[in-house]
MARDREN-716167 format. One line per 3 residues: their letters; for each residue x, y, z of C-alpha. Coordinates in steps of 0.2 Angstrom, whole numbers, padded with zeros to 4 digits. Each point is the difference from the previous one (the first is absolute). Last residue first. Layout:
<pts>
A) X:Y:Z | ...
</pts>
This chain:
<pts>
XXX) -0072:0064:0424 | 0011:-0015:-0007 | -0016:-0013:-0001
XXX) -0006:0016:-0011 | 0016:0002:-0010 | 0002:-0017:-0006
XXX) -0020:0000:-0006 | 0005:0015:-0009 | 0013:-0007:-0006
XXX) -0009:-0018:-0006 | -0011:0010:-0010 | 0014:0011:-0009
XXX) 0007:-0016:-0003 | -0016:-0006:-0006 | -0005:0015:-0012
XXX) 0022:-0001:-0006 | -0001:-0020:-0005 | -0016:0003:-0005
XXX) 0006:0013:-0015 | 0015:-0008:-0004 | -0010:-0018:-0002
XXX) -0013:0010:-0012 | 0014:0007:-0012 | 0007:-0018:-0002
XXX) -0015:-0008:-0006 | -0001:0017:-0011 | 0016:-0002:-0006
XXX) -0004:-0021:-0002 | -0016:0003:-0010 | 0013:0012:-0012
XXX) 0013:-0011:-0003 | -0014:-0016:-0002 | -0008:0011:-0014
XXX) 0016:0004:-0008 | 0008:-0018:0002 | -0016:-0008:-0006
XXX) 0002:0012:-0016 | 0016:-0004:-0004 | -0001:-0017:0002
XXX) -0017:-0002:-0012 | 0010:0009:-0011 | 0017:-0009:0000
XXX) -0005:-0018:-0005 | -0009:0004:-0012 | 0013:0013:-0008
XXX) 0013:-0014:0000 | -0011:-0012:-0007 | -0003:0011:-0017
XXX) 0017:0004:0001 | 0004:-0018:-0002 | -0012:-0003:-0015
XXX) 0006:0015:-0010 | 0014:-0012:-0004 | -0009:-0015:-0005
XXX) -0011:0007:-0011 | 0015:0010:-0009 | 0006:-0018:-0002
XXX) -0018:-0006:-0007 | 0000:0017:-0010 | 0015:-0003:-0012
XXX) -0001:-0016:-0008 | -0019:0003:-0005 | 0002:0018:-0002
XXX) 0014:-0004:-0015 | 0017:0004:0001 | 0008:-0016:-0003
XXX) 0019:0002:-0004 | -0001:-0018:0014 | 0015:0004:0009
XXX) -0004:0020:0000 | -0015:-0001:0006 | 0003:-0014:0014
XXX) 0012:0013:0008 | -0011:0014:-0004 | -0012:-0009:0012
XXX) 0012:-0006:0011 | 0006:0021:0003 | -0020:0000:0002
XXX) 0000:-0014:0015 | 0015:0009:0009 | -0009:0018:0000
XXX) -0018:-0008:0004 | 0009:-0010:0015 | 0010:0014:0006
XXX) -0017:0011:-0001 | -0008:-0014:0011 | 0013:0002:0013
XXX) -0002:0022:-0003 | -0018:-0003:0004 | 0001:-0012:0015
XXX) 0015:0013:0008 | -0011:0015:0007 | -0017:-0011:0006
XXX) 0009:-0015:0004 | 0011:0010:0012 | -0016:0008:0009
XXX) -0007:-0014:0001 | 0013:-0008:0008 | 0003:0014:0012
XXX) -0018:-0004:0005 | 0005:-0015:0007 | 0000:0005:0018
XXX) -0010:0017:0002 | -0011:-0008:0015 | 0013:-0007:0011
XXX) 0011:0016:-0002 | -0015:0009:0005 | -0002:-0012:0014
XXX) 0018:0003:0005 | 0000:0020:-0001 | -0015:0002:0011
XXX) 0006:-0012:0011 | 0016:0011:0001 | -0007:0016:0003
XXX) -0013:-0006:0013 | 0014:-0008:0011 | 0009:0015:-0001
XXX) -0013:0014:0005 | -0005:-0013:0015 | 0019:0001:0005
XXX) 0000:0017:-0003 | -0016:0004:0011 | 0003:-0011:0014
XXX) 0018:0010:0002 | -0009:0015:-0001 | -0011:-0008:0014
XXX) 0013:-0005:0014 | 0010:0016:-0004 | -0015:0009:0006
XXX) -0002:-0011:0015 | -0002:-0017:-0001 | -0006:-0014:-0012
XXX) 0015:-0011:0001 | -0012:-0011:0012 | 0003:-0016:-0005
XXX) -0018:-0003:-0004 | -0003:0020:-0008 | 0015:-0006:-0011
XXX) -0007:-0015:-0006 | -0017:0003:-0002 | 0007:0019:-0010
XXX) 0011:-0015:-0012 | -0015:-0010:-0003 | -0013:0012:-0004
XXX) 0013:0009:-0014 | 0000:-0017:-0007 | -0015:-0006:0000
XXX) -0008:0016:-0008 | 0016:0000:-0013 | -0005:-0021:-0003
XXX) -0020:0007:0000 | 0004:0012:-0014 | 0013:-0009:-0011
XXX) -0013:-0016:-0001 | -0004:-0019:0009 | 0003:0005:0018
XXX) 0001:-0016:0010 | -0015:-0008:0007 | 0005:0004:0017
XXX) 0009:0017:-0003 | -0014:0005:-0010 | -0012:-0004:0015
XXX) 0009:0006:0014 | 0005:0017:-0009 | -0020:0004:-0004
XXX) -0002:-0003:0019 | 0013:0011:0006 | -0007:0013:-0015
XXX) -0016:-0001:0011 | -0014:0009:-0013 | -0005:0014:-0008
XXX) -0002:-0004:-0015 | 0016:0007:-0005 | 0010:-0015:-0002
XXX) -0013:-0011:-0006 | -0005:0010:-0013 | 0021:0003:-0005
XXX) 0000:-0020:0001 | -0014:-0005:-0013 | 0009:0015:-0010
XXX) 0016:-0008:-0001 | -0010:-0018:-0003 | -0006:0005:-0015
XXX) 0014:0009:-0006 | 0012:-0014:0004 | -0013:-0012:-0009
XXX) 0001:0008:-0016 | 0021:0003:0000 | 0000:-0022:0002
XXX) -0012:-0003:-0013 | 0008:0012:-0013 | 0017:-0003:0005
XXX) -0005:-0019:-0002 | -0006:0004:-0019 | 0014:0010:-0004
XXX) 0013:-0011:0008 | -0005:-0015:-0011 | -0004:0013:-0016
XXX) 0020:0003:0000 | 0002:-0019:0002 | -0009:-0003:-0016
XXX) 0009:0014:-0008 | 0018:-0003:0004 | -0003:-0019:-0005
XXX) -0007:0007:-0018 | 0013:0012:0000 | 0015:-0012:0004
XXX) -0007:-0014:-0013 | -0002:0014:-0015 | 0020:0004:0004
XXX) 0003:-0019:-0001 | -0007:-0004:-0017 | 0007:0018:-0006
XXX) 0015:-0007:0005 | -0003:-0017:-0007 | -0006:0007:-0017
XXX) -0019:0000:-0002 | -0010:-0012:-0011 | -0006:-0009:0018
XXX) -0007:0017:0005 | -0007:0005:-0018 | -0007:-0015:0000
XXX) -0009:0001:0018 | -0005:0016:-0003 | -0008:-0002:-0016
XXX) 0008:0007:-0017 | -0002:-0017:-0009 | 0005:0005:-0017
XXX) -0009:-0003:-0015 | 0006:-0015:-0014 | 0007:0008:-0016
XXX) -0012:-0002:-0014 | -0004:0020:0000 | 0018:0004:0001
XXX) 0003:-0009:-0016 | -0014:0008:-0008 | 0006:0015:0005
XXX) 0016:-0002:-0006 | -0005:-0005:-0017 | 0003:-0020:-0008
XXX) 0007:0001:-0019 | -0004:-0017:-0009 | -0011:0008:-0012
X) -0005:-0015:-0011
</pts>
């Protein structure tokens, strides 16, 4: 009797292995372990500022252009301050409004407002105080999005650590067992190719939320430049005829 046994048959007999997430997570080196940890946590908070970015970027839209109707329609802007001020302004637009509002009630009350001098000087303070809310709630609004930016540029090359350091375990195994067969080989190569595969899910979804947020915010930004100077310009002219 042939007692002779063939590779094949041999690899054939051999049990399969399990190449599921979850095995090839608890299969993995401790570094890999701890590199496919970080990009996991990296991605779930990543999608947490996403998805309130999202909400919060939506409603500032909304309620911009609710204000810009109110604003032009015609109406008393004393009475339009009264009402922000009172229930507090809840976005960039009405907080610059309140703001420039404030500081010309204040100065018209204490009567800095006149003469020329009296009025330029109106003018640069309102300027300022303008300037620097718009700068605060765009600062407000563009908090975290450095993170997504830094998990975007740095996730992949994490997870290609993690590949690089699994593979060089890979040859490791290889070389102690003097086994090159697919079965021995692929469940480390598995492994490996694992952690790049969580660093590039955790970077393109923050990637593209940090583009799109970018460029929402620019244009956010563009429309508080432009009524910051239509209602400085406004308040001027209004300046200028109490003046005359």
């Amino acid at each position: 009797m042939d007692r002779t046994v063939s590779t094949a048959a041999l690899a054939g007999n051999a049990p399969a292995a399990d190449l599921s997430m979850w095995a090839l997570f608890l299969q993995a080196d401790w570094v890999v372990k701890s590199v496919m940890l970080m990009l996991v946590l990296a991605s779930f908070w990543s999608w947490a500022i996403i998805f309130e970015k999202l909400i919060k970027i939506r409603r500032t839209i909304r309620e911009t252009d609710q204000f810009e109707h109110d604003f032009w329609s015609g109406g008393s802007l004393d009475t339009l301050y009264d009402r922000l001020n009172q229930l507090g302004p809840q976005h960039p637009m009405a907080v610059l409004f309140v703001a420039a509002m404030r500081e010309w009630r204040r100065s018209t009350e204490r009567g800095l407002v006149r003469g020329k001098q009296g009025l330029g000087s109106l003018q640069v303070r309102i300027s300022q105080v303008m300037r620097v809310s718009i700068d605060r709630e765009m600062d407000r609004l563009e908090r975290y999005l450095g993170f997504l930016a830094s998990v975007g540029s740095v996730a992949p090359f994490v997870g290609l650590f993690g590949t690089v350091w699994g593979i060089m375990n890979s040859f490791h195994s290889i070389a102690a067992s003097k086994n090159t067969s697919l079965a021995v080989v692929a469940p480390g190569i598995a492994e490996a190719l694992f952690a790049t595969a969580l660093g590039l899910l955790a970077a393109i979804p923050a990637v593209m939320a940090y583009n799109k947020f970018s460029n929402d915010l620019g244009r956010l930004n563009i429309r508080l430049e432009g009524f910051a100077g239509e209602f400085q310009a406004l308040m001027s002219r209004q300046l200028d005829e109490e003046a005359a």
